[in-house]
N, C-alpha and C positions, 0 to 999 in steps of 0.2 A: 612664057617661062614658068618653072614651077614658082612656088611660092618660097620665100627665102625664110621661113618659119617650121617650124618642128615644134609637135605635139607633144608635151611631157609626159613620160614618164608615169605621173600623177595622174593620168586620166584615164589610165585604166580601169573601168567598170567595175561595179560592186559584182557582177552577172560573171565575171571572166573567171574561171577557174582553171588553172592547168592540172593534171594528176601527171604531168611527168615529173621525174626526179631532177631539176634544176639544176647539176652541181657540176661545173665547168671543171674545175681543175682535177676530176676523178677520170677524165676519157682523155686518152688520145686520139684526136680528130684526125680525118681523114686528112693527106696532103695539100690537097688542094684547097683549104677552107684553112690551113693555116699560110697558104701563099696567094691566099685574095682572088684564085681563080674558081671560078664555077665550074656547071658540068655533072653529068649525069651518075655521079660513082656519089655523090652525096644524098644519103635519105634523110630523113627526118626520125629524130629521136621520138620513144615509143610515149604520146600522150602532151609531145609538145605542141601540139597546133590542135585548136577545138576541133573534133569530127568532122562539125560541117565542113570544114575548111582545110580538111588535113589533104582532101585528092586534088584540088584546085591547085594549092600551095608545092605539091610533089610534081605537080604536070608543070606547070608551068614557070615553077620556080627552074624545068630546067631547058626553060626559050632558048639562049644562049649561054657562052661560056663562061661570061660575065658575072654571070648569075648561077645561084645553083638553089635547092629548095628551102635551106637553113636559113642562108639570106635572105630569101624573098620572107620567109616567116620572121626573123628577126626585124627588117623592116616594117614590116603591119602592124606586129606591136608596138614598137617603136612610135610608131604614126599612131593608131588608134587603141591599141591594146584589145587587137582584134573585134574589136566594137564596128559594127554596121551603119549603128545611127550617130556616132561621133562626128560633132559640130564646134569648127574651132571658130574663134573672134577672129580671123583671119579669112573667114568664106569658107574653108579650108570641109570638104564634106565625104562620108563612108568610111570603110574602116581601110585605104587606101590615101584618104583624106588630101582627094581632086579638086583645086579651087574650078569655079565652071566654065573659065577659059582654054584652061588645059583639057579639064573633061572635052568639054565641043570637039577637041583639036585631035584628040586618042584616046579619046572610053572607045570601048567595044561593046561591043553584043557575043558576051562569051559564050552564052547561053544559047542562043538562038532562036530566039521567043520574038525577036523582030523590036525587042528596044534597047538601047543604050543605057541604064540604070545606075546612076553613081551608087545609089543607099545600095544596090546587090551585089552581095559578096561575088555573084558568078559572072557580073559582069566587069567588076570593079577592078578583081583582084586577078584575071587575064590582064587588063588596060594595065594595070601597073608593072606588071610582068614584062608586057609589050614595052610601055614606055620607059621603064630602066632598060632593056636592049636599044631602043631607040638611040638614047642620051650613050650608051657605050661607045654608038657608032659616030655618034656624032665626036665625042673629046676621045677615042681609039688612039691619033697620034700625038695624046697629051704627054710629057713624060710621068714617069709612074705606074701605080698598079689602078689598073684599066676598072678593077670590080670599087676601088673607093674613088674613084674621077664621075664614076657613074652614081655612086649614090649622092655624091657631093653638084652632080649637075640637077638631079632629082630634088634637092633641097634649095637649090640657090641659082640653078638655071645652067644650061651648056657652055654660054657666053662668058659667066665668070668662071667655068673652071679654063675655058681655052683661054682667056684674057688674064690669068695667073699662072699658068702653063703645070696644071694640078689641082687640088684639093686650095680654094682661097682662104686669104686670113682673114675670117669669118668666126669666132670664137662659134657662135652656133650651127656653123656648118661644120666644123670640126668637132664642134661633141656629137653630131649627129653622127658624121661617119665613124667616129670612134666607138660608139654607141651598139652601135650597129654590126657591127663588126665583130666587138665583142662577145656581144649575146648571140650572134651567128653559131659560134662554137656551141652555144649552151642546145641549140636548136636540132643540133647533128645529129643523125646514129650514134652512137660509138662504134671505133675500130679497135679497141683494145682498152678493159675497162681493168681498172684499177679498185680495188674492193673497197670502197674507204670504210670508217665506222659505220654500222649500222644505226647506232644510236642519234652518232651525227644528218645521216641520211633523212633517218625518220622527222626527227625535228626541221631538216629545210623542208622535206614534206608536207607539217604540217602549216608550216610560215607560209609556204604556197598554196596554199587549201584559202589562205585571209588575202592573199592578193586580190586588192579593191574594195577591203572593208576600211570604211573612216575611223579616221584617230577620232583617240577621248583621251584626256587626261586621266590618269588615275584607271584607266579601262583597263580590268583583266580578263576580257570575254565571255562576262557572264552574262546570264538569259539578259537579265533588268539593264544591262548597260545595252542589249542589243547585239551583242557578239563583239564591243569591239574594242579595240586594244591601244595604250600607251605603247614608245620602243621594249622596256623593260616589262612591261606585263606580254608582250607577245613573247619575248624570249625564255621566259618563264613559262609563259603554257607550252611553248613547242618543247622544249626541255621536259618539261611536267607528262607529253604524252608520249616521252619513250621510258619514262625512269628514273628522269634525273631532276632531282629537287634544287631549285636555282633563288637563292635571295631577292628580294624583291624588287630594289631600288637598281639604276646600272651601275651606279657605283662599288654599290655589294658586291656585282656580280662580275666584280672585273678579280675580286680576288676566290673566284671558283675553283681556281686551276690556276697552272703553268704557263707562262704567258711566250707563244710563239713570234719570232720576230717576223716583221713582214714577208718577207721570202722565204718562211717557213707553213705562209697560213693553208690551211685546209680546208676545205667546204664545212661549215657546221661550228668553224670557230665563233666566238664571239669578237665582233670590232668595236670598241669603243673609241667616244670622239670627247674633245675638251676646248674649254679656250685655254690652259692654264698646261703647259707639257709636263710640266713636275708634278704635278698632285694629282693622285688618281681619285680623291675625297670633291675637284673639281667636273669630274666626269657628269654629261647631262645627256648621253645619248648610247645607246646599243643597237647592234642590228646585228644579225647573223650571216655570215662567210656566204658566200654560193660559187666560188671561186671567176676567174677571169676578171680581179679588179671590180668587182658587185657583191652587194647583198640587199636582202629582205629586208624591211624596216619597216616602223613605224612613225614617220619623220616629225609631225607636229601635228596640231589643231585646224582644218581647215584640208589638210590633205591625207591621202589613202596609204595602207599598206601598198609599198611598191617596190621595184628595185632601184638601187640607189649608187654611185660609186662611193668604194671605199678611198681613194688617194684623193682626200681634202687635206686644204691646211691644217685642219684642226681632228685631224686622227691623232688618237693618242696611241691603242695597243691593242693587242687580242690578248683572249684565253681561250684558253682549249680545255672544255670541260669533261671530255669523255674518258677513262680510264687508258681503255686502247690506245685514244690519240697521243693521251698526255705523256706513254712508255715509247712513244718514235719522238721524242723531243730531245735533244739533244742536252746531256746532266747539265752544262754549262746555263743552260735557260731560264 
């Protein structure tokens, strides 16, 4: 069975760069990718999967119904952050991240070079394609939606999703498939784009450009630190490269702007977190919106710019710093 572990987040590469524009809650996704089925009407949004991996991921991502090409890319990152040579404490190996029981059992030879290759992408990332169809067929008459029964057999095995009759209570198999699923949307074409701020755009842009550079304290991305950033010093440079001048601390910079209420936010807001819900002088963290319940951040010492959910207990509020944005806010705000 697969392995009942999932790779963080966190381990995405300093080497991983996306140049797509990340920003979930700006497109309306295709039908099918908001009703958990796969299928061949889903592309891939323009620069979200690395080159090498972008025809692999389009082919095969559409094996079956279950699956379609957003997801199969939302999963890879997920697992490895598209990394080749990602190696988890778990055995767990490529950017597929096959422990080498399961490999033996359904790697392929995507390529046709005559070997089975976990570390290649063109062998790896068929086999994983294959074996989510696999796992589909196997928990098919699970109740539920057939494309999270599948990821959820992919993380913790067939056996417990058909012996829970679903997705099991697993707190980590459940944030996988929720995970997953999530960023699925972000991975999609768009069917119908919604124009947000430019200003806001630009800046998830640039916070995407740092996905997998390591925190420093006090880092505002300069040569001598190495390029690399505390939460509030990235928010400030991604700010700083469309225009907009942002205080330095996150607690400064929660009062930038009009502060949207959660089901109000927009890709590009700012989220600040706290332990203390009344005082925003307690606030010790920022990260920037990219909408579907995630953002960009810079989360501590020891770990990478990465994406992160927003809905913790210790979310405090957003600000919405763009001019544009801050005139669709409702006066009451």
């Amino acid at each position: 069975m697969r392995k009942a572990w999932v790779v963080a987040i966190a381990a995405v590469g300093s080497g991983i760069a996306f140049v797509m524009l990340l920003v979930v809650g700006v497109y309306v996704v295709a039908g099918n990718i908001v009703n958990g089925v796969g299928g061949g009407a889903v592309g891939l949004a323009k620069g979200a999967v690395p080159a090498a991996y972008k025809t692999l991921v389009q082919k095969w991502g559409n094996l079956c119904p279950a699956l379609n090409p957003a997801l199969l890319a939302a999963q890879l990152y997920q697992e490895s952050g598209f990394n080749p040579n990602a190696r988890s404490a778990a055995a767990a190996e490529g950017i597929a991240q096959f422990i080498p029981g399961t490999w033996a059992t359904h790697g392929l030879d995507g390529n046709g070079d005559g070997k089975r290759d976990v570390w290649d992408p063109n062998d790896a990332i068929p086999s994983a394609a294959s074996y989510d169809c696999e796992l589909a067929k196997y928990v098919k008459d699970v109740p539920g939606d057939v494309s999270h029964n599948m990821l959820a057999a992919y993380n913790a095995g067939a056996y417990a999703v058909i012996k829970y009759g679903g997705v099991p209570p697993y707190a980590e198999t459940q944030n996988y498939v929720k995970t997953i699923t999530t960023l699925e949307k972000s991975f999609a074409a768009p069917v119908t784009r919604v124009d947000p701020s430019r200003q806001a755009a630009g800046a998830i842009s640039y916070a995407q450009g740092k996905l997998g550079t390591p925190y420093l304290w006090g880092g505002d991305g300069t040569a001598d630190q190495g390029g690399r950033f505390d939460c509030s010093g990235l928010t400030k440079a991604a700010y700083e490269s469309v225009g907009i001048s942002l205080p330095r601390v996150a607690n400064d910079q929660y009062n930038a702007g009009p502060h949207p209420k959660r089901e109000e936010l927009l890709p590009g807001d700012l989220v600040f977190f706290s332990d203390d819900p009344t005082d925003s002088r307690a606030i010790r963290h920022v990260g920037i919106y990219v909408g579907g319940g995630y953002m960009i951040d810079a989360p501590r010492p020891g770990a990478v710019i990465r994406f992160d959910p927003v809905d913790t207990p210790d979310y405090f509020g957003a600000t919405r710093v763009t001019e544009d944005g801050a005139k669709a806010l409702p006066t009451s705000v």
